[in-house]
C-alpha positions as CSV (number, residue, x, y, z in Angstrom):
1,X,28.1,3.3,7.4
2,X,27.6,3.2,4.1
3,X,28.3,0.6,1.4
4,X,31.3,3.0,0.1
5,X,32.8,2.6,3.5
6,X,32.1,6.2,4.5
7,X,30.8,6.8,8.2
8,X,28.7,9.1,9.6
9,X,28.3,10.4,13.4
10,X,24.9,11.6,14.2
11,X,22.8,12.5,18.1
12,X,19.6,11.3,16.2
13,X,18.9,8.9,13.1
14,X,15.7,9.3,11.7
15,X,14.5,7.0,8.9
16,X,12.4,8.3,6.1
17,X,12.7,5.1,4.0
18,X,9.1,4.5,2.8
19,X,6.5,2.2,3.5
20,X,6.6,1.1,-0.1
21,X,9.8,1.2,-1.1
22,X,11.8,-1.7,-1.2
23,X,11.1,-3.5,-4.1
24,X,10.9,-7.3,-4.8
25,X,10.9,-9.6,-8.0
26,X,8.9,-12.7,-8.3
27,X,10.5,-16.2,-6.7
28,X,10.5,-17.0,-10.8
29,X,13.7,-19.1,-11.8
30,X,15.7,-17.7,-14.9
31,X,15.0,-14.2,-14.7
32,X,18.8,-13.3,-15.9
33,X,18.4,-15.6,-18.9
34,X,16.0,-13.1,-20.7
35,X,17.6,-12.1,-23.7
36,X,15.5,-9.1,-24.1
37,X,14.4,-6.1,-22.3
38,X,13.3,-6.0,-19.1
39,X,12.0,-4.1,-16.1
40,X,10.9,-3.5,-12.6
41,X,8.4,-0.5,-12.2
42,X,10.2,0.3,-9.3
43,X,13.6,0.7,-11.3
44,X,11.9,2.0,-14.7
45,X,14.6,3.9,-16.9
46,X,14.5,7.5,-17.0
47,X,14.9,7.1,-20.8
48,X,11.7,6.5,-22.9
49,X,10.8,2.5,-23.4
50,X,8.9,1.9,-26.8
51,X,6.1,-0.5,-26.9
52,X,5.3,0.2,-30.2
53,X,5.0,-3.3,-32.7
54,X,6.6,-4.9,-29.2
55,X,5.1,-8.2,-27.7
56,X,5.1,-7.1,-24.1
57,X,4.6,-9.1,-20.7
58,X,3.5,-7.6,-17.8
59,X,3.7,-9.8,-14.2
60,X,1.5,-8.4,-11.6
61,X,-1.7,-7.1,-11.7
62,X,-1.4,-4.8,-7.9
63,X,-1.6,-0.8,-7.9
64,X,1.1,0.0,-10.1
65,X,0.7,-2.9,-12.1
66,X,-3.1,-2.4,-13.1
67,X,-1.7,1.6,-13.9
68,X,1.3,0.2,-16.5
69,X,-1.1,-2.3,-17.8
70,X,-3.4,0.7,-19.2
71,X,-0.5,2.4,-20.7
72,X,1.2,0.2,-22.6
73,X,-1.8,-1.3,-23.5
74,X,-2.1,2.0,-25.8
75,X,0.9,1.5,-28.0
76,X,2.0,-2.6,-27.7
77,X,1.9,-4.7,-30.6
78,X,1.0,-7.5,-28.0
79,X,0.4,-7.1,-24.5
80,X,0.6,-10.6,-22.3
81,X,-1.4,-9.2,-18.7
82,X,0.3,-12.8,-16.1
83,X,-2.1,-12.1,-13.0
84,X,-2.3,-13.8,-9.3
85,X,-4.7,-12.1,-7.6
86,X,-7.3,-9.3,-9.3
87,X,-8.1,-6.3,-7.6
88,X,-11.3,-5.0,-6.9
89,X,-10.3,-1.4,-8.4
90,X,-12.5,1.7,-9.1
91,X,-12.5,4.6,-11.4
92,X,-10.1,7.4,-10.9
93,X,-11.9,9.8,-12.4
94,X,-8.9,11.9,-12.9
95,X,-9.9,15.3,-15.5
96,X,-7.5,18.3,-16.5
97,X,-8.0,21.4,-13.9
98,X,-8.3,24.4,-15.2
99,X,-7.1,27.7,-14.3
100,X,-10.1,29.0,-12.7
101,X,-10.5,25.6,-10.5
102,X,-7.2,25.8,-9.3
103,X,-7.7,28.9,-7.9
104,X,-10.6,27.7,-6.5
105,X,-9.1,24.8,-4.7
106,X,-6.2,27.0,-3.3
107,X,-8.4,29.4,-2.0
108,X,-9.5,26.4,0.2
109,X,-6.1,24.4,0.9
110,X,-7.0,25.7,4.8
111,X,-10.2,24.3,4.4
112,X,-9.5,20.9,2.6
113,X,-6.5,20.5,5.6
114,X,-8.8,20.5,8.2
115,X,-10.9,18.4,6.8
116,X,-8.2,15.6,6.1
117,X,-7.5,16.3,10.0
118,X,-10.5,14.9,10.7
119,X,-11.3,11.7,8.9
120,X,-10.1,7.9,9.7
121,X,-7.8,8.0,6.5
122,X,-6.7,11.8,6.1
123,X,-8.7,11.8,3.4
124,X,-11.2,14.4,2.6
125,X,-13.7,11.4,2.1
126,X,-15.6,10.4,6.0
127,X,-16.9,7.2,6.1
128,X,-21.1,7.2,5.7
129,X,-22.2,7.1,9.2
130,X,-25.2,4.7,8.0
131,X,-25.3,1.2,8.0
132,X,-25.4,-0.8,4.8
133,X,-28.6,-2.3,6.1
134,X,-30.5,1.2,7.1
135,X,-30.9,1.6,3.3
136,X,-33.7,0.6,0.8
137,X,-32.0,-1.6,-1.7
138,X,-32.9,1.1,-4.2
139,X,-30.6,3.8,-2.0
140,X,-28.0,1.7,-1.4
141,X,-27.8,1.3,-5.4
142,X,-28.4,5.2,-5.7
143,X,-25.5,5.6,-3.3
144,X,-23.4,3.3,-4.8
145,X,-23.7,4.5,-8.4
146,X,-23.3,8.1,-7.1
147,X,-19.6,6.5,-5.5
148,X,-18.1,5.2,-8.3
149,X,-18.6,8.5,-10.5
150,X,-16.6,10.4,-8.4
151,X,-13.7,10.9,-8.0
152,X,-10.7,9.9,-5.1
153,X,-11.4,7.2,-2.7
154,X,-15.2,8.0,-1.3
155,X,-16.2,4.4,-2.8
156,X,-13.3,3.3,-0.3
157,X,-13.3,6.1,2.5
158,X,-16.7,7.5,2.2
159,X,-18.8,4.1,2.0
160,X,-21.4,3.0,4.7
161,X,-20.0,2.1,8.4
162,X,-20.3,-1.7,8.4
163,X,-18.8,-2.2,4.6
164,X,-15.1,-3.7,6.0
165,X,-16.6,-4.9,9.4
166,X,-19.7,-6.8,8.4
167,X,-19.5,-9.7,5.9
168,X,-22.6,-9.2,4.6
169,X,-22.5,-5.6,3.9
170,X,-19.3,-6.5,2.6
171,X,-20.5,-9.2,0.4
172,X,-23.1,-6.9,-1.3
173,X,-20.4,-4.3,-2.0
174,X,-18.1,-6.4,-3.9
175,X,-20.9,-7.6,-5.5
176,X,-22.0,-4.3,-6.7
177,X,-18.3,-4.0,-8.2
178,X,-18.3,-7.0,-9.6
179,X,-21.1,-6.0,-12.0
180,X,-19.2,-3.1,-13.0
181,X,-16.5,-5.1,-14.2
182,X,-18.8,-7.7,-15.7
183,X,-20.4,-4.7,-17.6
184,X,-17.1,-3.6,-18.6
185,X,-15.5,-5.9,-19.9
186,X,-17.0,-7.8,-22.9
187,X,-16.4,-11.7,-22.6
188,X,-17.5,-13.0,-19.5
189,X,-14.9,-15.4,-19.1
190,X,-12.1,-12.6,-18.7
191,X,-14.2,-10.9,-16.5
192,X,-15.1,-13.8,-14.0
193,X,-11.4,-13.5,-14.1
194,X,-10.2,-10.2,-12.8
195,X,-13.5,-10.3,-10.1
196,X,-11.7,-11.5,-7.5
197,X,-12.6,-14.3,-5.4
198,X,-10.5,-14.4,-2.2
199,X,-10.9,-11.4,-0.4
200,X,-14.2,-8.9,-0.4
201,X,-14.3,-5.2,-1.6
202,X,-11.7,-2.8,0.2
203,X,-9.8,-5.3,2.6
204,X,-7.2,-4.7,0.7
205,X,-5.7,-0.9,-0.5
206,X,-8.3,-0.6,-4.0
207,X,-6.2,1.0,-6.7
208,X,-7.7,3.4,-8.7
209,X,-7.3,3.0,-12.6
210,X,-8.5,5.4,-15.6
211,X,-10.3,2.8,-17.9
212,X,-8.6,-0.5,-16.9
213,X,-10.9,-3.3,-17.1
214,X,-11.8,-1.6,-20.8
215,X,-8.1,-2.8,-21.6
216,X,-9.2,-6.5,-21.8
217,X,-11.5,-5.7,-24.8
218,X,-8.6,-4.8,-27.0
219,X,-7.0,-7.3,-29.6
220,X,-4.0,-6.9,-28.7
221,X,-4.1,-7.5,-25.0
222,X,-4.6,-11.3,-23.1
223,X,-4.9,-11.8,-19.8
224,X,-3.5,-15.3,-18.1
225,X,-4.4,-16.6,-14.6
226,X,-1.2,-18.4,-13.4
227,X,-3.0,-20.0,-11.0
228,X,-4.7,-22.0,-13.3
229,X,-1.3,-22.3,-15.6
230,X,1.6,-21.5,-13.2
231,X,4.7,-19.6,-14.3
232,X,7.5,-22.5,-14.6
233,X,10.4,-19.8,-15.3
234,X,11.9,-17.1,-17.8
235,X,13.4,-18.5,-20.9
236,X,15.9,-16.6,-22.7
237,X,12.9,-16.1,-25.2
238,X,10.4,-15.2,-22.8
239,X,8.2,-17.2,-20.3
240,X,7.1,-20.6,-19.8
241,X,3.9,-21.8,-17.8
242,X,2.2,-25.3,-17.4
243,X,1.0,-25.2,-20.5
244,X,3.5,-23.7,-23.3
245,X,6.1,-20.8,-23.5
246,X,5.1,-17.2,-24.5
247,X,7.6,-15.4,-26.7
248,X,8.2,-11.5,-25.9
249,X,10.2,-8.5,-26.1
250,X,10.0,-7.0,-23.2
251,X,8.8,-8.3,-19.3
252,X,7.4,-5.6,-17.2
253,X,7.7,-6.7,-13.5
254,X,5.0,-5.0,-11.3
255,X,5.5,-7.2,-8.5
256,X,5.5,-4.6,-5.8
257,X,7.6,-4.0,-2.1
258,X,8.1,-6.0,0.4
259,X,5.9,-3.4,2.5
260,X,6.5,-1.5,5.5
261,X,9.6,-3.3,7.3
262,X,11.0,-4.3,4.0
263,X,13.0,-1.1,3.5
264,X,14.3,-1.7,7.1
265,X,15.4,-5.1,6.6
266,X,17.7,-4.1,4.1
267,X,19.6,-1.9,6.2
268,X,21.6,-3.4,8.9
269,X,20.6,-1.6,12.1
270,X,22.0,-2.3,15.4
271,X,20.8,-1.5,18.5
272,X,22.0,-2.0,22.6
273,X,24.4,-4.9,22.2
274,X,24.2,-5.0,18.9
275,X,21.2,-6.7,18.3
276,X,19.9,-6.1,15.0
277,X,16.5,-4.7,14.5
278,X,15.8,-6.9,11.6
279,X,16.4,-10.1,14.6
280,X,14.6,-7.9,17.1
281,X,11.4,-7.7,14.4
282,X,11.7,-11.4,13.6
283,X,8.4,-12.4,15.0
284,X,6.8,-9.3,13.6
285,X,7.2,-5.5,14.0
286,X,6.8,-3.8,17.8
287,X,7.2,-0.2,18.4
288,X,6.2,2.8,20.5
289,X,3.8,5.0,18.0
290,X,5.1,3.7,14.5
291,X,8.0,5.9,15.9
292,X,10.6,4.7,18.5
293,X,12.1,1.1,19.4
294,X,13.2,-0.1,22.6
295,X,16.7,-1.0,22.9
296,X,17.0,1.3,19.9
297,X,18.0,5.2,21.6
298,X,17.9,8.0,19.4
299,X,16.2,6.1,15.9
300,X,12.9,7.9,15.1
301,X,10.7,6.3,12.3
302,X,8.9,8.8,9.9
303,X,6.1,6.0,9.0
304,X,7.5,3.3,10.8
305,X,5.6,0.0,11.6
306,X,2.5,0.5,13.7
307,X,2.2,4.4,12.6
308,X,-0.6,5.7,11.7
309,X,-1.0,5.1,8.1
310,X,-3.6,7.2,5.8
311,X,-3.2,9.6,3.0
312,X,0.4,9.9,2.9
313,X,1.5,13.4,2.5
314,X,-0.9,14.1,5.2
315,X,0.1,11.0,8.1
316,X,4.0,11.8,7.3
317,X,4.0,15.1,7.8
318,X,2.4,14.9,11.1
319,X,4.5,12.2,12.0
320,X,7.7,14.3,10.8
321,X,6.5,17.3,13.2
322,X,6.1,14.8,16.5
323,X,9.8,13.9,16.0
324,X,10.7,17.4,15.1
325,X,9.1,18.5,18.3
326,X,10.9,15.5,19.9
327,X,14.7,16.3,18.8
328,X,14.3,20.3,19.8
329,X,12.7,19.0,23.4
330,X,16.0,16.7,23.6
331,X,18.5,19.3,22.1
332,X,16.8,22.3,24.4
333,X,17.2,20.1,27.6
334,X,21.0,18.9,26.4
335,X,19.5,15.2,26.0
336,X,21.6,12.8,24.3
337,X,19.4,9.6,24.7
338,X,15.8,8.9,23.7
339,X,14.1,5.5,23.7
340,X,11.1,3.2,23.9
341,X,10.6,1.8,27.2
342,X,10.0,-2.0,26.4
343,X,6.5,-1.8,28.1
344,X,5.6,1.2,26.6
345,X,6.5,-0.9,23.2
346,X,4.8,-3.7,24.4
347,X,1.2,-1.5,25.2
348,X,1.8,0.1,21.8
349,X,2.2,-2.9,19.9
350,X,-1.1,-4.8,21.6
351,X,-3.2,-2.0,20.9
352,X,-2.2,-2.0,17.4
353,X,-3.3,-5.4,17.7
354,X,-6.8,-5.0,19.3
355,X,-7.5,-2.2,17.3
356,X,-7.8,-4.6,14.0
357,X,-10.1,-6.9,15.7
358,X,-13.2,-7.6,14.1
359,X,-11.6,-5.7,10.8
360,X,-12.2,-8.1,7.4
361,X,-8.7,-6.9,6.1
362,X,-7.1,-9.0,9.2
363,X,-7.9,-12.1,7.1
364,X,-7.0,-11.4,3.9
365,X,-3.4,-11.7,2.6
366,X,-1.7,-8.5,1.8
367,X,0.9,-6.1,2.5
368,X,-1.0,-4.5,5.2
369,X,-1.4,-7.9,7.3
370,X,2.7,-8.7,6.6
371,X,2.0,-11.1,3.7
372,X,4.3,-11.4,0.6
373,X,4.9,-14.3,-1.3
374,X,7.7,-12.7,-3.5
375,X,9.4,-12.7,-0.1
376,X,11.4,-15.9,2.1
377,X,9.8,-15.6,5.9
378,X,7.1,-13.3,5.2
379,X,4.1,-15.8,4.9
380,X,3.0,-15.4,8.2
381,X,0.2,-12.8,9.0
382,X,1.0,-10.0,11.4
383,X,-0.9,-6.8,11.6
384,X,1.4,-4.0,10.4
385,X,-0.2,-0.4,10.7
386,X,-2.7,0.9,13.3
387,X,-6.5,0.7,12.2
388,X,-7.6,3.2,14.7
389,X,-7.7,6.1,12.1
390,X,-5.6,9.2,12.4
391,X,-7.7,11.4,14.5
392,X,-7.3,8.5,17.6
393,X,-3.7,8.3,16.7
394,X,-2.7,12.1,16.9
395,X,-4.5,12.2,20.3
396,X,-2.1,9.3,21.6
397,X,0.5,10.9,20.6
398,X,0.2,14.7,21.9
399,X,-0.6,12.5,25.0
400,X,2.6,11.9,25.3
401,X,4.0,15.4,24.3
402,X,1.4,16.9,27.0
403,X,2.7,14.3,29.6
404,X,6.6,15.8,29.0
405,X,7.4,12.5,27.2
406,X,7.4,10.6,30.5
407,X,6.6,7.5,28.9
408,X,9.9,7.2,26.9
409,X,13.4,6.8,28.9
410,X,15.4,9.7,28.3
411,X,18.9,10.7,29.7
C-alpha cells in the first residue's frame, strides 16, 4: 500500500530499492534552526546551488562527501571540510574519451564482460596472485607506484593476495598511501589528519577522488576533526563545536545511507502472520542468496542482504536474471508460492558468515559490517554481504537452478 492509500495486488514483489539508498542525517541537534541553505547530497536540488563568495560547510568526509568537497572547493568563498573518519582514497584518474577510443572499447564490451565474469569484484581488475612478501621492497614500490597511476580500482581489486587478509601486508600498504597524501598535501598537520588511523588500506570501500587531498592547500578551504572539537549542534547561524561557532551560508550534509537493510526498514513489510521483516531482521539480516526470506513467499531481493555485492551494474544484473529465471519457472508451472526454507536461510546466512573470517574489513566499522552511527540500533557489527566474490556466488546459485530449485518450498 502506498502512503496515498492506493493498493496494489501482485503474484511476486520484487525489491530493487538499493543498497545505498536510504539516506540519513547526522544525530546533530538543531538542524531545522539553520536559517540558511541547506542540503543532503542525497536530496541535492535539480536547480543549480552557487558557492560562489559563499561560506560553505560540508559534514562528512565518506565517498560522496570527499567528491562534493572537490567541487565546491572550486568556486566557495569559504569552504569549512567537518570530518569523523578520513578515508584512505586514491586517484581516479578519470580523462575525456575520445571518438576513436570509444570505438575501441565497444568493439570489446564482449570481451571486457567476460572478464568482469571472472573476477572477485566484477571488476575488470583480478587481485595479484602474489604475496606482498614474495616481492623485493623495490617491486613492491614499482608495483605500487604503477597502481595508483591508473586508473579504476586495480590499487583496490588488482593489489597482492594477502593486502586485506594479512596485517602486515596491510600495514605496509596503508603506509604506502599515507605518503601520497603526506606528499600531497602541504602542512603536515592536515595531512596527519586525513591519514586515517583506525582502520588499514581497503577494509573499507576506498573512494576514488580527482585531486582531493590537493583541496587542503587552498586558502579558502579548512578542514576540522570533530573528534578532537565535537559538533555541539546547528545554530540558526551555522554550527557550534567545543570550541566556538562557525558562521555559514550553506551546510552540505554528506553523511551517507543507512546501507543495505536501511532502505528495507523504511518500508513496512509483512510476512506469514504478519511479522514484519524489519522485527524478523532485528538481530541482523538472514536470507537465502541475498535473494529470498523465509516466512516471506513470493518477495525476491534484487541486491538484498547477503548477495553478492561487486561492481554494481554487473552483480545486479545477474541477480535480476536469477529471479527472472525464477518467476517464468513459477509462472510456466502455475506456481503461486515461492519461499526460503528457514534452514536453507539458516546455511545461507552462516556461510555468509564464515566466508568473512580471517577478512580485516570484519573489524573495522562501516557500512559493510552493519555499523552506522547516524543511525539508533545499528552500532552492533554484523556481516552484511557475502565475501566469497562473485564467481563462487554465481556457482551457488545455478546450483540451485540446476537442482530444479528443490531447495526453496514452492507450491
Amino acid at each position: 500500500m502506498r502512503e496515498d492509500g492506493r493498493r496494489y495486488n501482485t503474484r511476486f514483489l520484487v525489491t530493487a530499492i538499493g543498497v545505498l539508498s536510504a539516506a540519513t542525517m547526522p544525530r546533530i541537534p538543531g538542524a531545522e534552526s539553520f536559517r540558511g541553505q541547506s542540503y543532503h547530497t542525497h536530496y541535492w536540488p535539480k536547480e543549480p546551488v552557487k558557492f560562489e563568495g559563499k561560506r560553505v560547510a560540508v559534514i562528512g568526509t565518506g565517498a560522496t562527501g570527499i567528491q562534493t568537497i572537490t567541487e565546491v572547493a572550486k568556486t566557495a568563498g569559504q569552504l569549512t571540510v567537518f570530518q569523523r573518519t578520513p578515508q584512505w582514497a586514491a586517484p581516479l584518474h578519470n580523462a575525456k574519451i575520445t571518438a576513436d577510443e570509444m570505438r575501441h572499447i565497444r568493439s570489446r564490451y564482449t570481451e571486457i564482460f567476460a572478464r568482469c565474469q571472472e573476477t572477485y569484484g566484477c571488476f575488470i581488475h583480478s587481485t595479484d596472485p602474489r604475496s606482498t612478501f614474495e616481492v623485493t621492497p623495490e617491486e613492491r614500490e614499482a608495483f605500487w607506484e604503477k597502481l595508483y597511476n591508473e586508473p579504476g580500482f586495480g590499487i583496490w581489486m588488482g593489489n597482492f593476495r594477502d593486502i586485506l587478509v594479512d596485517r602486515e601486508a596491510n600495514a605496509l600498504i596503508s603506509d604506502f598511501v599515507a605518503r601520497k597524501i603526506r606528499q600531497r598535501v602541504k602542512d603536515p598537520g592536515v595531512a596527519e589528519k586525513l591519514i586515517p588511523k583506525n582502520h588499514g588500506f581497503g577494509t573499507r570501500r576506498v573512494p576514488l577522488e580527482s585531486g582531493y587531498f590537493e583541496v587542503y592547500n587552498q586558502p579558502n578551504v579548512k578542514l576540522v576533526d570533530i573528534n578532537e572539537t565535537p559538533i555541539e549542534r546547528i545554530t540558526p547561524a551555522g554550527i557550534k563545536t567545543s570550541d566556538g561557532e562557525y558562521e555559514f551560508d550553506i551546510i552540505i550534509y554528506a553523511t551517507g545511507f543507512d546501507a543495505i537493510t536501511g532502505a528495507f526498514d523504511r518500508i513496512d513489510i509483512r510476512g506469514v502472520n504478519g511479522v514484519s521483516l524489519k522485527d524478523k531482521w532485528n538481530d541482523g539480516p538472514q536470507t537465502f542468496l541475498g535473494i529470498l526470506v523465509d516466512g516471506f513467499p513470493n518477495l525476491l531481493m534484487v541486491m538484498g542482504p547477503h548477495a553478492g555485492l561487486g561492481n554494481f551494474p554487473r552483480a545486479v544484473e545477474y541477480t535480476a536474471d536469477w529471479v527472472t529465471r525464477l518467476i517464468r519457472f513459477a509462472r510456466d508451472r502455475d506456481l503461486s508460492r515461492i519461499e526460503a526454507t528457514p534452514a536453507g536461510a539458516v546455511a545461507w546466512t552462516d556461510h555468509v558468515i564464515a566466508s568473512s573470517e580471517g577478512l580485516l574489513f570484519t573489524e573495522v566499522d562501516s557500512w559493510m559490517t552493519g555499523i552506522n552511527r547516524n543511525v539508533e540500533g545499528k552500532q552492533v557489527r554484523r556481516i552484511m554481504r557475502y565475501s566469497g566474490g562473485h564467481p563462487k556466488f554465481r556457482e551457488r546459485c545455478e546450483a540451485v537452478v540446476a537442482d530444479g530449485y528443490r531447495e526453496l518450498s514452492l507450491a
